[in-house]
TORKOL-4160 file (C-alpha; in steps of 0.2 Angstrom, whole numbers, padded with zeros to 4 digits, m for minus):
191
<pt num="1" X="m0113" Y="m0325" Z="m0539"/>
<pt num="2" X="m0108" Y="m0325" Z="m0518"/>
<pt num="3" X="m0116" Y="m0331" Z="m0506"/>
<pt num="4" X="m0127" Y="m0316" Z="m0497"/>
<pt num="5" X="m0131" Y="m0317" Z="m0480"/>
<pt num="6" X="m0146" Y="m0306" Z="m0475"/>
<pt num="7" X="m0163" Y="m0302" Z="m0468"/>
<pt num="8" X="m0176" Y="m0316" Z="m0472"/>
<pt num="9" X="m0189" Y="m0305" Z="m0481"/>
<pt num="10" X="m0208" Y="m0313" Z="m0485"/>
<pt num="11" X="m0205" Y="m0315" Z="m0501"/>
<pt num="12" X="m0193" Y="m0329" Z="m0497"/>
<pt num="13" X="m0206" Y="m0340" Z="m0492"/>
<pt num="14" X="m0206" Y="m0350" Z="m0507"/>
<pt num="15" X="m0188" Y="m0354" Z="m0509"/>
<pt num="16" X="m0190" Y="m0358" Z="m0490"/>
<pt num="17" X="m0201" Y="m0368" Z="m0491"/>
<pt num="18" X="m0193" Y="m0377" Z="m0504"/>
<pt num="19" X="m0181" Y="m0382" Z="m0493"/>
<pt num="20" X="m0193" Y="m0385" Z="m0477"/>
<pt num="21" X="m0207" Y="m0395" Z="m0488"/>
<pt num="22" X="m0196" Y="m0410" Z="m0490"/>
<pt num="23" X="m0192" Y="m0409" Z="m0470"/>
<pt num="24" X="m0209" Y="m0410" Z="m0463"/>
<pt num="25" X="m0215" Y="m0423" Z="m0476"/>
<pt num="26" X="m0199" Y="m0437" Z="m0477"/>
<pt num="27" X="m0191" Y="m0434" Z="m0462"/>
<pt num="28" X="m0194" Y="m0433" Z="m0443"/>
<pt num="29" X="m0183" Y="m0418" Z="m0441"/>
<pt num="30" X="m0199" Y="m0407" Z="m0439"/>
<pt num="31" X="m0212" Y="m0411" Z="m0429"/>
<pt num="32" X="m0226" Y="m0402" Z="m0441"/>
<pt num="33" X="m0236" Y="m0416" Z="m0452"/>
<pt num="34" X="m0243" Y="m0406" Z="m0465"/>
<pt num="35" X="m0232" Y="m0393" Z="m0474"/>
<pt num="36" X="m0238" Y="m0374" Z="m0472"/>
<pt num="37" X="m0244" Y="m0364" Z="m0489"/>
<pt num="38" X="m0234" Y="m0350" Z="m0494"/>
<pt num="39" X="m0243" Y="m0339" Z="m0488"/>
<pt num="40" X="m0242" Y="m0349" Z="m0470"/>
<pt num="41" X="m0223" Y="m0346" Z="m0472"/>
<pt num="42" X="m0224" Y="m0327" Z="m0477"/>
<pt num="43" X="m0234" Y="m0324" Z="m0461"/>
<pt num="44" X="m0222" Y="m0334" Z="m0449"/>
<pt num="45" X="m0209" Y="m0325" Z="m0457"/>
<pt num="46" X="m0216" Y="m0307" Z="m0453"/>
<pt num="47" X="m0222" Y="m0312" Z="m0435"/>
<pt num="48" X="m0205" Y="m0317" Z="m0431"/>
<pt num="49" X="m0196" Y="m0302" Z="m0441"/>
<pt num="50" X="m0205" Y="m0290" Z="m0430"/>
<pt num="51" X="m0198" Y="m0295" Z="m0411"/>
<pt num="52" X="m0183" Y="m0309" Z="m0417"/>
<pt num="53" X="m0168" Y="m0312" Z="m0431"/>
<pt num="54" X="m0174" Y="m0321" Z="m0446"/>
<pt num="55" X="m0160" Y="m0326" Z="m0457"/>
<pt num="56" X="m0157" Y="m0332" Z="m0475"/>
<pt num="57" X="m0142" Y="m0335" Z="m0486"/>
<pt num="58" X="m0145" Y="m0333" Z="m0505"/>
<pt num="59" X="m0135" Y="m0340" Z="m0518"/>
<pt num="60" X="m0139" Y="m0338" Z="m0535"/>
<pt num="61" X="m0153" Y="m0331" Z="m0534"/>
<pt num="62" X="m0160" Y="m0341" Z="m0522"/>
<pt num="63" X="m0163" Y="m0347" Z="m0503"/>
<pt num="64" X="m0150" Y="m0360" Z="m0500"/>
<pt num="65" X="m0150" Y="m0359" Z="m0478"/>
<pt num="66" X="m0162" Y="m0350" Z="m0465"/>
<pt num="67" X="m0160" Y="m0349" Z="m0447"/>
<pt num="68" X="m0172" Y="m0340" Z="m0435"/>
<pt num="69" X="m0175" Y="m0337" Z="m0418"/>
<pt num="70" X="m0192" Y="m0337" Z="m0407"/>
<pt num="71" X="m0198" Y="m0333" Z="m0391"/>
<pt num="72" X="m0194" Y="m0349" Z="m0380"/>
<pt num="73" X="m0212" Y="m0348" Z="m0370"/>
<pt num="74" X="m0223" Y="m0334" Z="m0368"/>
<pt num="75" X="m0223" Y="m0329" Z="m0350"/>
<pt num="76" X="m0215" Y="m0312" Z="m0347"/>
<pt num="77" X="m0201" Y="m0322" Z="m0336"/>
<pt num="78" X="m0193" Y="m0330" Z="m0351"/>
<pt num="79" X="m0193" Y="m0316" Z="m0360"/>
<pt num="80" X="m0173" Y="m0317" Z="m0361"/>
<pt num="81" X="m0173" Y="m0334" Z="m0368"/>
<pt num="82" X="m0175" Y="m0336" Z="m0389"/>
<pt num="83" X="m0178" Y="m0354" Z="m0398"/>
<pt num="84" X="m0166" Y="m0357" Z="m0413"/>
<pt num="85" X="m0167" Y="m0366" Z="m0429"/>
<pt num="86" X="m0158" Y="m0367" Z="m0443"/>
<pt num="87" X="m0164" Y="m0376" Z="m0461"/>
<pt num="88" X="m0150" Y="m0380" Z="m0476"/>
<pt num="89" X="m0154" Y="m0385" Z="m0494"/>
<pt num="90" X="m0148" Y="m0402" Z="m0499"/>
<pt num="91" X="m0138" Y="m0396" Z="m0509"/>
<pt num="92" X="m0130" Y="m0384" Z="m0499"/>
<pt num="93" X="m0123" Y="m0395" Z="m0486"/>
<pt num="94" X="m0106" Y="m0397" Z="m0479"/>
<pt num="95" X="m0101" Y="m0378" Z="m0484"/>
<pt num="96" X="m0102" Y="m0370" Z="m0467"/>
<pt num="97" X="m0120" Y="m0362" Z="m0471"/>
<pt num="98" X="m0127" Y="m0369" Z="m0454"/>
<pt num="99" X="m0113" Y="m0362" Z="m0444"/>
<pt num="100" X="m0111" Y="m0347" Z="m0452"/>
<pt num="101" X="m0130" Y="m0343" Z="m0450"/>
<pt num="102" X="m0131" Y="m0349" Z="m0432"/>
<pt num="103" X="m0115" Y="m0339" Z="m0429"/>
<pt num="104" X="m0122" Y="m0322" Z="m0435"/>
<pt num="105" X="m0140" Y="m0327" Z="m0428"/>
<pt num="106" X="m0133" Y="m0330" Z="m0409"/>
<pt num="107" X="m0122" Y="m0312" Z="m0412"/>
<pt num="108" X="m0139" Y="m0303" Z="m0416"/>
<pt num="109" X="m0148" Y="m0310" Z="m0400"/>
<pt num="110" X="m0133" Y="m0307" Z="m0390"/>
<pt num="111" X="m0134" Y="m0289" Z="m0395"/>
<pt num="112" X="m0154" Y="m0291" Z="m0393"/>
<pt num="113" X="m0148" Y="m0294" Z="m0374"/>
<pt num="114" X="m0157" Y="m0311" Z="m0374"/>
<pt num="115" X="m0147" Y="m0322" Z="m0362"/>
<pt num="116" X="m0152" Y="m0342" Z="m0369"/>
<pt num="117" X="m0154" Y="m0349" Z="m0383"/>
<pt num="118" X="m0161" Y="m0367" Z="m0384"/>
<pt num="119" X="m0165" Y="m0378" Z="m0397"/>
<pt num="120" X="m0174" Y="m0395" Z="m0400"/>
<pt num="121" X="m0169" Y="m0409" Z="m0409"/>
<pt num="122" X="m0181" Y="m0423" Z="m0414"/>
<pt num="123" X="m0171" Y="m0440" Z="m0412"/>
<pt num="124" X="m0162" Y="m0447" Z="m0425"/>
<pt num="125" X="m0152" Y="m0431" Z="m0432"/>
<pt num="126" X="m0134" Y="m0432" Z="m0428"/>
<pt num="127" X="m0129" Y="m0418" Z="m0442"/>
<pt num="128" X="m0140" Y="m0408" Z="m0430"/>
<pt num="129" X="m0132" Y="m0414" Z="m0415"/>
<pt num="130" X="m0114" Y="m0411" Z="m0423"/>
<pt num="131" X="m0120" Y="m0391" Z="m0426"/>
<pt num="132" X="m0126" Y="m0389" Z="m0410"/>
<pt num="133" X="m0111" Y="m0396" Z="m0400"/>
<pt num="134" X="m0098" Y="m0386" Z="m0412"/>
<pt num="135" X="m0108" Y="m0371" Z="m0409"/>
<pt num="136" X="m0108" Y="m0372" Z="m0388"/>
<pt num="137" X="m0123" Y="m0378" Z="m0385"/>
<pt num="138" X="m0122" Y="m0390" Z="m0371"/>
<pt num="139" X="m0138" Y="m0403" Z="m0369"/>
<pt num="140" X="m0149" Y="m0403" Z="m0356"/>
<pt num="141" X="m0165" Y="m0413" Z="m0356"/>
<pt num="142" X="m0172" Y="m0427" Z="m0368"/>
<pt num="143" X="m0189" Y="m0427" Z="m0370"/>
<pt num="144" X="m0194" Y="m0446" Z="m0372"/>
<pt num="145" X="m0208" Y="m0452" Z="m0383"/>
<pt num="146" X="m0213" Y="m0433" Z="m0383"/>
<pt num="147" X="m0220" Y="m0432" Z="m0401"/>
<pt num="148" X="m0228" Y="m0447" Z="m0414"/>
<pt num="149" X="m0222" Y="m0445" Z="m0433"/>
<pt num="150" X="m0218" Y="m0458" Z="m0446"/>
<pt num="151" X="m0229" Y="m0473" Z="m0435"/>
<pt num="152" X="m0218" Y="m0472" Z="m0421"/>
<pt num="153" X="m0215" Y="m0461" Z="m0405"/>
<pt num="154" X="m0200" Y="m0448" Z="m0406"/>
<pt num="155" X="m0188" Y="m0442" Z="m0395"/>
<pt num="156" X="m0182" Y="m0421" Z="m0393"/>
<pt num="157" X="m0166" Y="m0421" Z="m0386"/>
<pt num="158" X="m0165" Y="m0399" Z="m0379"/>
<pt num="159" X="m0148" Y="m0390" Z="m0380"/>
<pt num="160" X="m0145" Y="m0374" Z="m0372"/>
<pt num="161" X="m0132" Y="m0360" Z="m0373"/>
<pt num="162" X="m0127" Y="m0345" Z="m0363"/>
<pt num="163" X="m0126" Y="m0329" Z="m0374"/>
<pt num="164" X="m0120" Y="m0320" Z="m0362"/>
<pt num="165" X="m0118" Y="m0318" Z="m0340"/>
<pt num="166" X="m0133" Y="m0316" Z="m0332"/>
<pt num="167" X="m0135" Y="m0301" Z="m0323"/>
<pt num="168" X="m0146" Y="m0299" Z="m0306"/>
<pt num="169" X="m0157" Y="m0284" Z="m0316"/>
<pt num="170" X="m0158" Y="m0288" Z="m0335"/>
<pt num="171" X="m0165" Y="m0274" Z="m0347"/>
<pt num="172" X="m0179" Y="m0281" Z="m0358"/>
<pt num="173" X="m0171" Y="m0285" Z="m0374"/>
<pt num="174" X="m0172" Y="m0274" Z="m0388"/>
<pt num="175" X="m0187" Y="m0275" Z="m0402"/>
<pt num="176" X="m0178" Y="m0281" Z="m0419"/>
<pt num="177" X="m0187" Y="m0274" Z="m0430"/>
<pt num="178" X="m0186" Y="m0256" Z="m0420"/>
<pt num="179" X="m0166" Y="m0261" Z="m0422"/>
<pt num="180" X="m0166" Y="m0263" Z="m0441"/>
<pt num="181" X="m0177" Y="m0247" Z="m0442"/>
<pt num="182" X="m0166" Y="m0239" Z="m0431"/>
<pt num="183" X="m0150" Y="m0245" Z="m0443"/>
<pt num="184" X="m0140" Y="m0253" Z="m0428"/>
<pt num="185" X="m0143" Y="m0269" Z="m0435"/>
<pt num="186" X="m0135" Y="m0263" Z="m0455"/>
<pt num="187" X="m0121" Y="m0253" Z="m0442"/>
<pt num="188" X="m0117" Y="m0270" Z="m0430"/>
<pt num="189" X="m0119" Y="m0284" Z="m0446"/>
<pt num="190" X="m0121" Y="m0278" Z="m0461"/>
<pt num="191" X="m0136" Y="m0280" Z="m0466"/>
């Protein structure tokens, strides 16, 4: 069976979390402590759907990548600016998942008309570093000792990208959900 790139739907929320369990609890990648529940993940996955992107290349069956965007802060003034993640199996690295999620994910909000996109990265992660440099993102702040995980304090190195110029008079950006409904999102990428 292909790979499948599409639109994260709730009932993804265990095969994701199958891949964002062992994150949150082994690593310092995430800054969460406790795992969300299933049915955590389902609602963060319908929240998101409705205003951003969410993500998810299936193989077999399966979740085997995720990548999503959120608002970057809630005041009406960054409303042009979207957070990105992106999650990949163990074993579904070194296949291009990441990349090819972030590339359609970064397409989408470009056509959204959101003008940045940033991401964090909690300190050590150079695969994380490596995708984010590859994709454009430039870095632009480190926040030292911001976050305490695993006994000792972390550093979140930021990265941003420029989706597109910015123009003196930006329209708002465009609902997602009110795209997919509208089948621009199906006519644009294909899902």
């Amino acid at each position: 069976m292909a790979e499948l790139l599409r639109i994260a739907r709730v009932d993804d929320a265990e095969h994701m979390l199958e891949i964002y369990r062992p994150v949150v609890l082994e690593t310092t990648i995430s800054f969460e402590i406790e795992s969300p529940s299933v049915a955590e993940m389902r609602e963060r996955i319908a929240h998101t759907l409705e205003k951003l992107p969410w993500l998810v290349i299936e193989d077999e069956g399966k979740v085997a990548a995720y990548a999503y965007a959120a608002p970057h802060r809630e005041r009406l003034a960054y409303q042009w600016s979207a957070d990105v993640s992106v999650y990949v199996h163990p074993k579904s690295r070194r296949r291009g998942l990441a990349r090819k999620l972030y590339t359609s994910l970064l397409d989408i909000l470009r056509f959204l008309r959101y003008y940045n996109a940033y991401a964090g990265i909690a300190l050590p992660n150079e695969s994380s570093l490596r995708l984010h440099e590859a994709m454009g993102f430039t870095q632009i702040a480190v926040y030292h000792k911001v976050g305490y995980k695993q006994g000792t304090w972390r550093d979140v190195t930021w990265w941003g990208l420029v989706l597109r110029p910015h123009s003196p008079s930006p329209a708002a950006p465009l609902l997602f959900s009110e795209m997919v409904k509208s089948g621009e999102i199906e006519k644009r990428f294909g899902f």
